[in-house]
VEXTORDREN-203130 format. One record per residue (C-alpha): residue in three letters; x, y negated, z negated. Coordinates in steps of 0.2 Angstrom, whole numbers, plus 2048, in hexadecimal, padded with zeros to 3 digits. Example, Ala and Ser with C-alpha at 12.3 -4.5 7.8 and 13.67 -1.06 7.14 Angstrom:
<pts>
@r: ALA	x: 83E	y: 816	z: 7D9
@r: SER	x: 844	y: 805	z: 7DC
</pts>
This chain:
<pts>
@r: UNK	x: 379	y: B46	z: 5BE
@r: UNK	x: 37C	y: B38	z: 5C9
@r: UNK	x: 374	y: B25	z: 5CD
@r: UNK	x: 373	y: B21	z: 5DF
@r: UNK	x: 36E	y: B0F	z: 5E4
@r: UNK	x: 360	y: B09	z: 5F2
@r: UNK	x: 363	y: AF8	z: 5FA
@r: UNK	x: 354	y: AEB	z: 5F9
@r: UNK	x: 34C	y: ADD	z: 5FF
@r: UNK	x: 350	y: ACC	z: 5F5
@r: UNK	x: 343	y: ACC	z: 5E8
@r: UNK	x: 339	y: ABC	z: 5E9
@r: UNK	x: 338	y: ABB	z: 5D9
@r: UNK	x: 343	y: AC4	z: 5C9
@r: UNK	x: 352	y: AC5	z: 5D4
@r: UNK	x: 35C	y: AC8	z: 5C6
@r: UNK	x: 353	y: ADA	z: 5C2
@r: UNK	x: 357	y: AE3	z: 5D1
@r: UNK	x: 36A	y: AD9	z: 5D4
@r: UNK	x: 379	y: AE6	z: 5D5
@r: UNK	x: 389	y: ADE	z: 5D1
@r: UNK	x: 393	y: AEE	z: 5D6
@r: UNK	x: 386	y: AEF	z: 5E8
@r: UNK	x: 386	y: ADD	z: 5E8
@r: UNK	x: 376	y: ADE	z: 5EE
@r: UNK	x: 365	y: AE3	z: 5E8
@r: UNK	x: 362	y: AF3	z: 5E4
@r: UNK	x: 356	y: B00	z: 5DE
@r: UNK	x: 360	y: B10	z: 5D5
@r: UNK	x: 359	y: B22	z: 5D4
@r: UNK	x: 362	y: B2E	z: 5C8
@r: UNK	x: 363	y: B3F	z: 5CD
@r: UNK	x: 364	y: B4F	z: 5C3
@r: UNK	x: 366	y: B5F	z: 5C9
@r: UNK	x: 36C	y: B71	z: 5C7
@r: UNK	x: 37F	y: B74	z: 5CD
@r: UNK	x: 379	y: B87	z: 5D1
@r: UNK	x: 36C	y: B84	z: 5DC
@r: UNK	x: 36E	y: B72	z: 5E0
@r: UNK	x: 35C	y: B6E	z: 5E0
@r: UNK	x: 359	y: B5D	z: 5D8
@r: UNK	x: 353	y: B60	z: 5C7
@r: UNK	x: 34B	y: B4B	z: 5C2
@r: UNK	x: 34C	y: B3C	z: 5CC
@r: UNK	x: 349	y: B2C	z: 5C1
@r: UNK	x: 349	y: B1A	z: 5C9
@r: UNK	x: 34E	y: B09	z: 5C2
@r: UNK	x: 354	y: AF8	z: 5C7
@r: UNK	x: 364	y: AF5	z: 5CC
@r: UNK	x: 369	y: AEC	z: 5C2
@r: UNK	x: 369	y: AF9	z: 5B3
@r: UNK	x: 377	y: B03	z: 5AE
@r: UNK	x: 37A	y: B16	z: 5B2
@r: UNK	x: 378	y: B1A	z: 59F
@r: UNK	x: 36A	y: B0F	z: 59B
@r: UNK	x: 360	y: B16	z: 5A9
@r: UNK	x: 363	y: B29	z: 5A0
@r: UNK	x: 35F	y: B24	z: 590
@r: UNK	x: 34E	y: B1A	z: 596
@r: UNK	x: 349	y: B2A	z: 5A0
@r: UNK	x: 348	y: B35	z: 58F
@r: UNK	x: 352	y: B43	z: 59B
@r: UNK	x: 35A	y: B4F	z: 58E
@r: UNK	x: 364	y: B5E	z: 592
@r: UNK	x: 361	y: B6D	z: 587
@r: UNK	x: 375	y: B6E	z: 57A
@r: UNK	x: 37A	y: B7D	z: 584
@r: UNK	x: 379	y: B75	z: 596
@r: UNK	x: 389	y: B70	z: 59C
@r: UNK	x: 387	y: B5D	z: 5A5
@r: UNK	x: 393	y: B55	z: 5B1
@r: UNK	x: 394	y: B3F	z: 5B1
@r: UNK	x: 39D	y: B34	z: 5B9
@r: UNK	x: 3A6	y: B27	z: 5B1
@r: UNK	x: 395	y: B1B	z: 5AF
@r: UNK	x: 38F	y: B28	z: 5A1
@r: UNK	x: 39A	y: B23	z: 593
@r: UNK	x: 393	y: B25	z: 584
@r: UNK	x: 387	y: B33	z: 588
@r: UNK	x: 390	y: B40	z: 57D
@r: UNK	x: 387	y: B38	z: 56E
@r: UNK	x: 375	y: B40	z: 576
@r: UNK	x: 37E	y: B4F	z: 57F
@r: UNK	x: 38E	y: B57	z: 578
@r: UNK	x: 392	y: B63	z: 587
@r: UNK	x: 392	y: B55	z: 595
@r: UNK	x: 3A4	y: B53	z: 59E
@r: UNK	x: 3A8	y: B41	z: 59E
@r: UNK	x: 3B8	y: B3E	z: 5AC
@r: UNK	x: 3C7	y: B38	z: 59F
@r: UNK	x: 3C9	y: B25	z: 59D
@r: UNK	x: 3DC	y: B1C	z: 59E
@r: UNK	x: 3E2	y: B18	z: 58E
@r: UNK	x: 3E5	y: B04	z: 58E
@r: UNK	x: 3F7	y: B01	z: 594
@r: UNK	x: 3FA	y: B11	z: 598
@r: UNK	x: 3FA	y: B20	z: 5A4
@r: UNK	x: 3EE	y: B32	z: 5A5
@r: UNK	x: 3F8	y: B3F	z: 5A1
@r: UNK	x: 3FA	y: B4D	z: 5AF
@r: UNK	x: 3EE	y: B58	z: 5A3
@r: UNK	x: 3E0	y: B4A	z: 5A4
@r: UNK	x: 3E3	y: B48	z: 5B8
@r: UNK	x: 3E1	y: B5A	z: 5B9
@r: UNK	x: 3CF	y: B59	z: 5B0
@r: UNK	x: 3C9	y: B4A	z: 5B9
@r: UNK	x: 3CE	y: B51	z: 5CA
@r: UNK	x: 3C4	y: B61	z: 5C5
@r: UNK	x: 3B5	y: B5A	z: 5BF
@r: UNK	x: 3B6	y: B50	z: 5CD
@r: UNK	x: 3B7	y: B5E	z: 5DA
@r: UNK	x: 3A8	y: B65	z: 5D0
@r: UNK	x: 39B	y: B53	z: 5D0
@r: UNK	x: 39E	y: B55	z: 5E3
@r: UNK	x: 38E	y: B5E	z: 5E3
@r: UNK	x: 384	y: B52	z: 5DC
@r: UNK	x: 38C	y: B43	z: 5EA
@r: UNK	x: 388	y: B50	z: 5F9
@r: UNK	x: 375	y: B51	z: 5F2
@r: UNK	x: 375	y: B3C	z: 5F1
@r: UNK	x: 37C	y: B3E	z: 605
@r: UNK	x: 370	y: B4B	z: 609
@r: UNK	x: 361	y: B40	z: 601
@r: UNK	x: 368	y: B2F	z: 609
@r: UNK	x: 366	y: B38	z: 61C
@r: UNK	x: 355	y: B34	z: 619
@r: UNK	x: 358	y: B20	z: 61D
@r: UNK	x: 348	y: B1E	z: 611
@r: UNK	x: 357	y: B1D	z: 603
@r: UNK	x: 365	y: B17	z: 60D
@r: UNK	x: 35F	y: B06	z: 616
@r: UNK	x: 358	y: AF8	z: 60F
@r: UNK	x: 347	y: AFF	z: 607
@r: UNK	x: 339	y: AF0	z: 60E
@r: UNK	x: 32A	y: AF9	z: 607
@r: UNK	x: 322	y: AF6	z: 5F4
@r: UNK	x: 32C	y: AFA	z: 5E6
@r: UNK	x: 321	y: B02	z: 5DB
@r: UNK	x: 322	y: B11	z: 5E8
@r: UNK	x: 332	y: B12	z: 5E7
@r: UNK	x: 334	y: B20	z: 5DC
@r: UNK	x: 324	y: B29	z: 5E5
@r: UNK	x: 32F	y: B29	z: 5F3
@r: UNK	x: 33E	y: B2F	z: 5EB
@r: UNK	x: 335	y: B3E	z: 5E2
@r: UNK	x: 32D	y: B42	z: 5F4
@r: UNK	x: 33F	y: B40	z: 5FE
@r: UNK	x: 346	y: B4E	z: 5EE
@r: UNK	x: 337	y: B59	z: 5F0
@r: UNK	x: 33A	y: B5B	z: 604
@r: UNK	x: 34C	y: B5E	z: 5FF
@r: UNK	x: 349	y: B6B	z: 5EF
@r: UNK	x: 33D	y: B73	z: 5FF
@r: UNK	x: 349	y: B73	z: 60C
@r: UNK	x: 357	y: B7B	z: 600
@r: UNK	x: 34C	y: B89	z: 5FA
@r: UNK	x: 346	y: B8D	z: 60E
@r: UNK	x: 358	y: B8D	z: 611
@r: UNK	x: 35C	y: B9B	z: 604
</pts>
């Protein structure tokens, strides 16, 4: 599971809803899940912006079934509270250093979310997602799930 952010127009007017402080720019956001098997996109939920990672999950009422194994990034903390078999990457303690152990972990959970980045690239070739989006936003997420269906279809004809 993964967030990737659209760039926008300046709203005219609630500017403040769609601002990204870590774009710097306005932005729509489109949560994808999907299966690390097959890597077909599983549920794409769209936000604003300006709405945090987690907040966007729980708002979607997305739930994994107990025995699924789920990957994060770091902008899930909190989420074993919902889902206790997530892998979270390990945080630095304050005034401190990872231990080798944790930099082990984080590099191999890294090397194993790559999956999900290479399926935000894929979707972003379609420069629907990737440039500034001038059309209505209320089709946003229309266009999303329509971008992810052509992708689960190209996938399957691949295989």
């Amino acid at each position: 599971m993964d967030v990737t952010e659209s760039p926008i127009e300046r709203p005219k007017h609630g500017q403040k809803r769609f601002y990204s402080g870590k774009q710097k720019e306005h932005t729509l956001k489109s949560q994808l899940v999907i299966d690390l098997a097959t890597f077909e996109i599983r549920c794409v939920v769209n936000g604003s912006g300006r709405r945090h990672d987690y907040k966007l999950f729980i708002d979607s009422k997305v739930r994994f079934h107990p025995e699924t194994e789920s990957l994060e990034d770091s902008g899930y903390q909190g989420i074993t509270k919902l889902h206790r078999n997530c892998r979270l990457p390990k945080k630095k303690p304050k005034l401190g250093k990872l231990t080798p152990e944790d930099k082990h972990y984080n590099r191999s959970l890294a090397s194993r979310r790559i999956a999900i980045e290479h399926v935000n690239r894929r979707l972003k070739v379609f420069r629907i997602l990737s440039q500034r989006y001038r059309n209505r936003r209320k089709r946003f997420g229309l266009r999303c799930h329509l971008i992810a269906g052509i992708y689960n279809y190209d996938l399957q004809k691949a295989n």
